[in-house]
Structures are given as C-alpha cells and as structure tokens.
PyMOL CGO cylinders between C-alpha atoms (Angstrom):
from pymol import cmd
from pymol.cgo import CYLINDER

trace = [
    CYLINDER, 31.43, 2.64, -1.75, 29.15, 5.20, -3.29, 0.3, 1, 1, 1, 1, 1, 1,
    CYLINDER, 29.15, 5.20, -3.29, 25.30, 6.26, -3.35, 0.3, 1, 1, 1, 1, 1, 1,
    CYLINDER, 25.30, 6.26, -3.35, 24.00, 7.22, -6.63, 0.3, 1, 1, 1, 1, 1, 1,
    CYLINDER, 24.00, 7.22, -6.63, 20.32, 7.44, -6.18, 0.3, 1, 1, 1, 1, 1, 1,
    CYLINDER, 20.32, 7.44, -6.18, 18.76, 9.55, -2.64, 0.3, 1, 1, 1, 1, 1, 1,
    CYLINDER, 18.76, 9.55, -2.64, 15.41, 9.41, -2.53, 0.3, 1, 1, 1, 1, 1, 1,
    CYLINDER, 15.41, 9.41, -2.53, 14.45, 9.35, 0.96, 0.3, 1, 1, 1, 1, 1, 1,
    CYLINDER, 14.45, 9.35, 0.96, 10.80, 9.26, 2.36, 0.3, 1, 1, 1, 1, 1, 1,
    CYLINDER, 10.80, 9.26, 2.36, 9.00, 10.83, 5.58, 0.3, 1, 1, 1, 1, 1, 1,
    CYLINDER, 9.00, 10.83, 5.58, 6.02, 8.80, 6.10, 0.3, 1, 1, 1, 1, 1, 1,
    CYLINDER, 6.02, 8.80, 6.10, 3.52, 10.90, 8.80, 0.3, 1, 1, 1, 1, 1, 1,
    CYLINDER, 3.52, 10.90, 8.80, 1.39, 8.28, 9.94, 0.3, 1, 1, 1, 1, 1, 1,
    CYLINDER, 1.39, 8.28, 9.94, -2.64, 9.11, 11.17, 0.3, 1, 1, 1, 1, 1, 1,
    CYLINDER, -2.64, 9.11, 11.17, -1.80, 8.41, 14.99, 0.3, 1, 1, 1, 1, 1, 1,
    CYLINDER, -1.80, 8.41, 14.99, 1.62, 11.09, 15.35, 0.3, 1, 1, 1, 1, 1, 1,
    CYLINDER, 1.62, 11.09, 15.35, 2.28, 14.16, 17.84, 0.3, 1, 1, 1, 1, 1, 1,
    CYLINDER, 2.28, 14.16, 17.84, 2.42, 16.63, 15.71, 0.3, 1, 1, 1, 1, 1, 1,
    CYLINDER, 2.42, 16.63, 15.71, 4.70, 18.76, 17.07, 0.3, 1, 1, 1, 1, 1, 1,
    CYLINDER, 4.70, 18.76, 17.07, 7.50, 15.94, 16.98, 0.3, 1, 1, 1, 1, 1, 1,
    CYLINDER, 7.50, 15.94, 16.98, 6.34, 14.61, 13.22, 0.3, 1, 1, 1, 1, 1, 1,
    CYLINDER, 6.34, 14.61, 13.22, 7.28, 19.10, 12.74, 0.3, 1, 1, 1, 1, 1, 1,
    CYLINDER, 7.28, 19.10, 12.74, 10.36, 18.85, 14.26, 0.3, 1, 1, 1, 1, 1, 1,
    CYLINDER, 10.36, 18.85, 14.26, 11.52, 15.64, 12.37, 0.3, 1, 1, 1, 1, 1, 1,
    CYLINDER, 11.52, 15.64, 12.37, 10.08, 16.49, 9.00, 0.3, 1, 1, 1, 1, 1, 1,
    CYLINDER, 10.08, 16.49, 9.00, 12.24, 20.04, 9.08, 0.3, 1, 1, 1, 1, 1, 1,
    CYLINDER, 12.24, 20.04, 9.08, 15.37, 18.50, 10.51, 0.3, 1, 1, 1, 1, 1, 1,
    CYLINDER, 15.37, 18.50, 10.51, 14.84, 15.71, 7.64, 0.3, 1, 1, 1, 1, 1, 1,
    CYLINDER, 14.84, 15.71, 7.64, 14.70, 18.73, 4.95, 0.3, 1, 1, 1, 1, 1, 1,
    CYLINDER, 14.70, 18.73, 4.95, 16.18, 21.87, 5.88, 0.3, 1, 1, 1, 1, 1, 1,
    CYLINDER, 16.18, 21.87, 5.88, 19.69, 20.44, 7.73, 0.3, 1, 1, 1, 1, 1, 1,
    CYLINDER, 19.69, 20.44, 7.73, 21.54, 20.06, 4.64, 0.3, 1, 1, 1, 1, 1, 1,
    CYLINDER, 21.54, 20.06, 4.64, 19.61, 19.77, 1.55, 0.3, 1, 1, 1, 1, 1, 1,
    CYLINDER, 19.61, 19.77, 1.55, 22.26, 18.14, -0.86, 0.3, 1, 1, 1, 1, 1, 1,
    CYLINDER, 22.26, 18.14, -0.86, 22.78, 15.26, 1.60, 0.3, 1, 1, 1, 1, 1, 1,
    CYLINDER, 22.78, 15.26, 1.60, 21.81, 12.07, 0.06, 0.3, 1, 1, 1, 1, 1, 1,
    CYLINDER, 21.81, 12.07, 0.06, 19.94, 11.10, 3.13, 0.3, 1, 1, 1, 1, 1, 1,
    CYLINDER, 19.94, 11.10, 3.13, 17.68, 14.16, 3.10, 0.3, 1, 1, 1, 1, 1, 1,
    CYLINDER, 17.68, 14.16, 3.10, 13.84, 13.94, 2.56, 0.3, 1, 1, 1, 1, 1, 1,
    CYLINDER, 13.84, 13.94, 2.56, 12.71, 14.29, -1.00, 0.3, 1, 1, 1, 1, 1, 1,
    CYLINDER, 12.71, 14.29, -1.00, 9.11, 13.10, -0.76, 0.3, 1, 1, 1, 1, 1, 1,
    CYLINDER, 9.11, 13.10, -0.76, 6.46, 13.61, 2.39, 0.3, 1, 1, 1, 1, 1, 1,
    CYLINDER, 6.46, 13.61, 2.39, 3.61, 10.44, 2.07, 0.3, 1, 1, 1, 1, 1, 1,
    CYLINDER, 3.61, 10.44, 2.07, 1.14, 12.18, 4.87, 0.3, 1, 1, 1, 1, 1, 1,
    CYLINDER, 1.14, 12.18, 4.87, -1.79, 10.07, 5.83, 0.3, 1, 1, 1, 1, 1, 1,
    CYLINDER, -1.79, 10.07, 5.83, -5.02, 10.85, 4.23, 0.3, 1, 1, 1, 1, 1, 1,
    CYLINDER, -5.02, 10.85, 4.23, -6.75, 11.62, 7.46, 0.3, 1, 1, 1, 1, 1, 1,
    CYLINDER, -6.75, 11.62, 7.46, -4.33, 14.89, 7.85, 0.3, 1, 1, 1, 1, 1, 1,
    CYLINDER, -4.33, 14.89, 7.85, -5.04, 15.94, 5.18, 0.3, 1, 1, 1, 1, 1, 1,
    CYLINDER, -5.04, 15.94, 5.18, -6.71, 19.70, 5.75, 0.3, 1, 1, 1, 1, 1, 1,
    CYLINDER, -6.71, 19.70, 5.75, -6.02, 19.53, 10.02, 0.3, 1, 1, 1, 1, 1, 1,
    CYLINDER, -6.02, 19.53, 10.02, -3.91, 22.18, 11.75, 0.3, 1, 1, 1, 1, 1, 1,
    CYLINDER, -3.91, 22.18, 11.75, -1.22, 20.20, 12.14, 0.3, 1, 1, 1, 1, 1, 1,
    CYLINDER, -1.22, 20.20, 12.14, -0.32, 20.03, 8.49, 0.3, 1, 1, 1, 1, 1, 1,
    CYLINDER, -0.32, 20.03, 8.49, -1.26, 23.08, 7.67, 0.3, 1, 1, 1, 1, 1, 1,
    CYLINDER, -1.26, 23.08, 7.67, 1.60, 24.37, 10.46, 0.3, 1, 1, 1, 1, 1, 1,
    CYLINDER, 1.60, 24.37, 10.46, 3.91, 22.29, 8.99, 0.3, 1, 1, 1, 1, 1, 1,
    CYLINDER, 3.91, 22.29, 8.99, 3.32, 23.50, 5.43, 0.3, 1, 1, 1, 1, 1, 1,
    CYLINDER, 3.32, 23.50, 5.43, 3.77, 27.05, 7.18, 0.3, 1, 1, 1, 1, 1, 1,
    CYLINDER, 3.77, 27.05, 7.18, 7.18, 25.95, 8.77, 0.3, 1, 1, 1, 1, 1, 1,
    CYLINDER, 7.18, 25.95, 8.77, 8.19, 24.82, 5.55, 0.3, 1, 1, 1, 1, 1, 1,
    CYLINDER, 8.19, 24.82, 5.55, 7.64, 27.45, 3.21, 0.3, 1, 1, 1, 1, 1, 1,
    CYLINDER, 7.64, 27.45, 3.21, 8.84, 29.70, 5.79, 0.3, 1, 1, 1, 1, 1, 1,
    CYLINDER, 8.84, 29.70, 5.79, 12.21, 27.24, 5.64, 0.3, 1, 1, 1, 1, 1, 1,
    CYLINDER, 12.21, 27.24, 5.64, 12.43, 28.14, 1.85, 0.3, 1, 1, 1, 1, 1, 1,
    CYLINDER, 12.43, 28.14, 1.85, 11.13, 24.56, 0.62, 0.3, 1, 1, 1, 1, 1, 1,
    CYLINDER, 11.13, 24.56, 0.62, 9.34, 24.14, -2.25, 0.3, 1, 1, 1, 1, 1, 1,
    CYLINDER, 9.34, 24.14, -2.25, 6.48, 21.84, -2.12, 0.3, 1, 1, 1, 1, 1, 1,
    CYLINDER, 6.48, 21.84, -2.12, 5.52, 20.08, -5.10, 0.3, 1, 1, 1, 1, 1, 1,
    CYLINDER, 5.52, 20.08, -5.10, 2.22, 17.45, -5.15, 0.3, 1, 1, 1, 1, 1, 1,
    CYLINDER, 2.22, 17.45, -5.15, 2.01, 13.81, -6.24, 0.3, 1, 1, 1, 1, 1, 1,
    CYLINDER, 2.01, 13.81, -6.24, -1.63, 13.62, -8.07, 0.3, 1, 1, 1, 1, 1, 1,
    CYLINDER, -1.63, 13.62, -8.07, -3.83, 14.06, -4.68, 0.3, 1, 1, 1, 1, 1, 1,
    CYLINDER, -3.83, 14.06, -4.68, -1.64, 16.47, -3.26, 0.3, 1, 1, 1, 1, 1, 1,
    CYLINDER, -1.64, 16.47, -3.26, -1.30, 18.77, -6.61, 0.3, 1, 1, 1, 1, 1, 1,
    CYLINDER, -1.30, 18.77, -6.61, -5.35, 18.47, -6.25, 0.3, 1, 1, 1, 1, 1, 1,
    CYLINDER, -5.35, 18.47, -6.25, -5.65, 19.07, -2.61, 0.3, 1, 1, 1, 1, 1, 1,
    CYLINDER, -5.65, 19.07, -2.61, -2.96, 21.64, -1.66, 0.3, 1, 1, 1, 1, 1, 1,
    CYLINDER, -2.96, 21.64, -1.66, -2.98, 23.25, -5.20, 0.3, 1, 1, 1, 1, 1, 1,
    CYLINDER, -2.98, 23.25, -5.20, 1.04, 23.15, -5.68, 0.3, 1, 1, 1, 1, 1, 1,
    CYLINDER, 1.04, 23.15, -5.68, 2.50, 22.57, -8.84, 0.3, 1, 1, 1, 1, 1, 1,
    CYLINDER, 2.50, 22.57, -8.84, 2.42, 18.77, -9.84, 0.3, 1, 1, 1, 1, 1, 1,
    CYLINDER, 2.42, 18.77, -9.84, 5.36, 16.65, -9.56, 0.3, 1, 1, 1, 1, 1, 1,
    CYLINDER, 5.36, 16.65, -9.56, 6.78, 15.41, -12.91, 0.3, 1, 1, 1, 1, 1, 1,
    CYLINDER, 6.78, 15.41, -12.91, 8.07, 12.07, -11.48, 0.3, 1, 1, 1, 1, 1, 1,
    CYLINDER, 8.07, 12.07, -11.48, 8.28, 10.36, -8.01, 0.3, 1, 1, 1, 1, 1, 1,
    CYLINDER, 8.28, 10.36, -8.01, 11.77, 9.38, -8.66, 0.3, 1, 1, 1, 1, 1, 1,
    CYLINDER, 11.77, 9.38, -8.66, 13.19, 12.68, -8.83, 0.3, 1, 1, 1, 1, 1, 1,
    CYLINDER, 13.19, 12.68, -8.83, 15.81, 13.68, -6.33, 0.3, 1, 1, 1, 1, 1, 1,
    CYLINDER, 15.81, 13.68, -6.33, 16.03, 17.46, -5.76, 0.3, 1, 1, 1, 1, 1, 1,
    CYLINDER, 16.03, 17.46, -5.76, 18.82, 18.04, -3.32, 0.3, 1, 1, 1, 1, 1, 1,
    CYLINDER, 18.82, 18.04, -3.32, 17.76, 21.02, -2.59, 0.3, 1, 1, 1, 1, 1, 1,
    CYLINDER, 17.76, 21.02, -2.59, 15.14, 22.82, -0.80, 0.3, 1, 1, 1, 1, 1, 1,
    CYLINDER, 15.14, 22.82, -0.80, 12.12, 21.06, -2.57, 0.3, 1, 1, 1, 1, 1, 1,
    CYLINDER, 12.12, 21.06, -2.57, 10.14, 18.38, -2.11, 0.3, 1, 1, 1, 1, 1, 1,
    CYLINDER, 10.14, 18.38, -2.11, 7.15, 16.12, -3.10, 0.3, 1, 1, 1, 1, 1, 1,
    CYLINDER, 7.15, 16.12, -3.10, 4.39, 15.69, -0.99, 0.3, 1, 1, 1, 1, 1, 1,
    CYLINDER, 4.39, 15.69, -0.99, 1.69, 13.02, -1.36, 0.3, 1, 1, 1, 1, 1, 1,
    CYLINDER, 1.69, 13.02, -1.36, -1.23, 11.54, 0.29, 0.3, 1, 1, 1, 1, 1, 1,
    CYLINDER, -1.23, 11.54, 0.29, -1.75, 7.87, 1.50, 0.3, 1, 1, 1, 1, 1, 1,
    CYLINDER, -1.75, 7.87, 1.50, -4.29, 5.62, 2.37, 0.3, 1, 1, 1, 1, 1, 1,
    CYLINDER, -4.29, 5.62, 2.37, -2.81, 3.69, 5.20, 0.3, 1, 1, 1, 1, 1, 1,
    CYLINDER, -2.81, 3.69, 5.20, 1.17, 2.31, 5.99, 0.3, 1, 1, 1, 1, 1, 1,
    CYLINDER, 1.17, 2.31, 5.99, 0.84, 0.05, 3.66, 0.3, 1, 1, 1, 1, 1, 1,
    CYLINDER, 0.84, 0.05, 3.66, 0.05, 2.21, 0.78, 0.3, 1, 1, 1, 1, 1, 1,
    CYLINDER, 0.05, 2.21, 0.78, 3.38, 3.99, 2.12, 0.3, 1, 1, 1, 1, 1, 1,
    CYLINDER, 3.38, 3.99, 2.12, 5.06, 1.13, 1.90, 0.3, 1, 1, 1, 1, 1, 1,
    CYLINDER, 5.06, 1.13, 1.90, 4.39, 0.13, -1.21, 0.3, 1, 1, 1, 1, 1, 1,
    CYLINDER, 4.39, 0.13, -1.21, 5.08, 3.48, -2.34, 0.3, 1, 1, 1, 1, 1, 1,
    CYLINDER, 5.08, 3.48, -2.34, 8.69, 3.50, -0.93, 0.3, 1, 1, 1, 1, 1, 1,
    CYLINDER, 8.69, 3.50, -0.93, 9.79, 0.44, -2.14, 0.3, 1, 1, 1, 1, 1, 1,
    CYLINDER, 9.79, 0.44, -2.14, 8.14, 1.16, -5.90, 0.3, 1, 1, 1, 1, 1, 1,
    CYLINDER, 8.14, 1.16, -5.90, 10.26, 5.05, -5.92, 0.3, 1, 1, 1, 1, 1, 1,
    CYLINDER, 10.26, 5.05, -5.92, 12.59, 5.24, -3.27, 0.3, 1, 1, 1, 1, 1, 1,
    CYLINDER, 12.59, 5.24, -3.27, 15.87, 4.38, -3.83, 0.3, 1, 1, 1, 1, 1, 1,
    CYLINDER, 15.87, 4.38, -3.83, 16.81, 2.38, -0.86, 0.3, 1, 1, 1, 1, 1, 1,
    CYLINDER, 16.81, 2.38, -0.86, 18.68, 4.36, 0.90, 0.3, 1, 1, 1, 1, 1, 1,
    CYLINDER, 18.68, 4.36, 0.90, 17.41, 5.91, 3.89, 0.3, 1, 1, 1, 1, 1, 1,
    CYLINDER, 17.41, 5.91, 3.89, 13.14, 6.08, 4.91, 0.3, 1, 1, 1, 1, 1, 1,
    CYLINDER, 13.14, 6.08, 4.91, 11.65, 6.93, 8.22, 0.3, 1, 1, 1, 1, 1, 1,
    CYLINDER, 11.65, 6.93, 8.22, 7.65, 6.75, 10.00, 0.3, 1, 1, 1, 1, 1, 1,
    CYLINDER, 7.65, 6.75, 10.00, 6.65, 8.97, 12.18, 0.3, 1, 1, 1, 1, 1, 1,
    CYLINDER, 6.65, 8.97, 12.18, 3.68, 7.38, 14.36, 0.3, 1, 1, 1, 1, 1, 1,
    CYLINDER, 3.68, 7.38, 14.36, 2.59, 6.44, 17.78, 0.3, 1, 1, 1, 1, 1, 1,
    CYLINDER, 2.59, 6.44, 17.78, 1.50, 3.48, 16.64, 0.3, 1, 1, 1, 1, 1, 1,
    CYLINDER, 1.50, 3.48, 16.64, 3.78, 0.24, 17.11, 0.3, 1, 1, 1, 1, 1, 1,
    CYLINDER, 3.78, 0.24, 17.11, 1.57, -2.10, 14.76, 0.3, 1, 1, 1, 1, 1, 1,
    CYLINDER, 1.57, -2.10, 14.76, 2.33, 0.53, 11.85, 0.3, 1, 1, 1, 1, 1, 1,
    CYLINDER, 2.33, 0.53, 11.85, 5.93, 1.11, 12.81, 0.3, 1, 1, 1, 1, 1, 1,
    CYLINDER, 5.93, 1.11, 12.81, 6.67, -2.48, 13.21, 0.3, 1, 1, 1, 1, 1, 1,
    CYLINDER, 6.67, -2.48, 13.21, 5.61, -3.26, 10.39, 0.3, 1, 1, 1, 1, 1, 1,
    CYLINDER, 5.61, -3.26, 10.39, 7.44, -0.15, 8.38, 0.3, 1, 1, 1, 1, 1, 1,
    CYLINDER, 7.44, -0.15, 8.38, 10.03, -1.04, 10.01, 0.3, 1, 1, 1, 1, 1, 1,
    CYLINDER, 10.03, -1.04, 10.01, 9.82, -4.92, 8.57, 0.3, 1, 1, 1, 1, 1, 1,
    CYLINDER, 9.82, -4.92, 8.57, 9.14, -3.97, 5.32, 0.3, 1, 1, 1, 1, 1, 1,
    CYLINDER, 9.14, -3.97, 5.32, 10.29, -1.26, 3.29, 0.3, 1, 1, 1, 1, 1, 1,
    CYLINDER, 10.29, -1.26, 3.29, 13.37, -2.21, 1.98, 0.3, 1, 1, 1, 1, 1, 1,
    CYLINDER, 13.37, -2.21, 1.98, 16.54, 0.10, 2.40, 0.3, 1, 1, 1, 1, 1, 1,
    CYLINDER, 16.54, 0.10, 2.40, 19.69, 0.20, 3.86, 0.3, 1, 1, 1, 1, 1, 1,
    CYLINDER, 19.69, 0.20, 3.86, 18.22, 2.38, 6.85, 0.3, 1, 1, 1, 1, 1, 1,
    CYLINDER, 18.22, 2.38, 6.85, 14.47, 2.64, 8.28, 0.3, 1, 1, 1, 1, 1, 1,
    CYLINDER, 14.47, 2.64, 8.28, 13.96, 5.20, 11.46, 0.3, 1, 1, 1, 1, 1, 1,
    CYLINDER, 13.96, 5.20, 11.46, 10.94, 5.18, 13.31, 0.3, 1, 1, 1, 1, 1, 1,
    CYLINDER, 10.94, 5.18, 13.31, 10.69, 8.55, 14.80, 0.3, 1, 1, 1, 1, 1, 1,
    CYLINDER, 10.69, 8.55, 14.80, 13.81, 10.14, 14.04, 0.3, 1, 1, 1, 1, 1, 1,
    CYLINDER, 13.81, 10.14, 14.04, 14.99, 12.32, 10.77, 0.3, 1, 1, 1, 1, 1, 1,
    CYLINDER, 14.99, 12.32, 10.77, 16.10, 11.00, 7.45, 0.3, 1, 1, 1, 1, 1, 1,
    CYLINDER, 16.10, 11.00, 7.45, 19.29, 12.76, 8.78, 0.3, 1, 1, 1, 1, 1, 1,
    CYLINDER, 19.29, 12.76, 8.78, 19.92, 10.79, 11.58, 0.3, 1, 1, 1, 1, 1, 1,
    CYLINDER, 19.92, 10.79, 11.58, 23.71, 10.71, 12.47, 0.3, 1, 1, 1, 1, 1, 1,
]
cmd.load_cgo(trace, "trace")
C-alpha cells in the first residue's frame, strides 16, 4: 500500500493554548519534512490573526528554516509570497498558511485540498473538535497532537 498525495493540515482553532498549538505546529513541520504526514498548510483562525501568539509562532518558524507562503488573506495580511495552489505538497521546510472564518470554513477547506491523509485541530474547545473530528474526511484526524503523531 502506498500514499501518493500528503497534504496534511494544522487547523489552530480561536479558543487554543498557545504555547501547546507552538509546540504541535513545529513538531508537525520541522520533525521530518519529507514525511508524507508532515504539515503543508496552517488554516489559523481569523481572530489570531495579528496576536502575540502567532506572531511567536511565525518567529519559531522562520527561526526553524520554514518558509511561509500565504493563501489570498494571508499573502495580504502577513505580506509573504502568495501560494500558487493549495494542493501543493512541499516536503520540505515550507508551508502555506491561511486564514479561516470558523471550523467549519476549515473543514471545508480540508476536505476541498487535502489529500486525505493525515489533518489535526488544535482547540480547547470540544464542540469544534468534535465536530473536526466527525467531519473532515481522512484516514487520520488528531485533536491536539502533531500531523506526526507515531
């Protein structure tokens, strides 16, 4: 059995502890960027948008060597170089970052680019990760843990 296609999503929900959505995001990236389970795109809650905690985690990253490159609010917002295409896989240490209205709005953008393989949410909320959980559809959904997981 064989994986073509690894376009795995971190979705940062508005109610998340920062330092743990940090520590999951870079484990999800940086561990081993060829791995077909490793983070490609970043969906980050409107509402972060511009707050410390993102900002430290944009920090981490670049500091990490990754690349960020913005869906059309992101590009806009963050001024980083626009992403050509959602379904790109990078396997390397790059990555698309966009912003989202609500779980839902991840959702739907997971199941319209992702490639079903591996997608996480990192929230405090159970509503929002129950229902990630129920509805994006690929082999393996994490609530609170890394792309990565093993």
């Amino acid at each position: 059995l064989g994986n073509a296609d690894g376009i795995s999503h971190v979705n940062i929900d508005k109610s998340v502890e920062q330092d743990m959505a940090k520590r999951i995001v870079l484990d999800a990236k940086v561990d081993y960027p060829a791995a077909c389970n490793v983070m490609e795109t970043l969906l980050v809650h409107k509402d972060l948008n511009k707050t410390e905690g993102l900002d430290d985690l944009l920090m981490e990253l670049a500091k990490e060597g990754v690349v960020i490159y913005g869906g059309p609010v992101a590009q806009d917002t963050l001024k980083v170089p626009k992403v050509d295409s959602f379904h790109h896989e990078y396997s390397s240490m790059a990555c698309t970052l966009e912003f989202v209205d609500d779980v839902q709005s991840a959702i739907d953008h997971i199941n319209r680019y992702g490639s079903a393989h591996t997608d996480c949410i990192i929230t405090t909320d159970k509503k929002s990760a129950d229902t990630f959980l129920q509805q994006v559809d690929s082999a393996a959904v994490f609530h609170n843990a890394s792309t990565r997981f093993r």
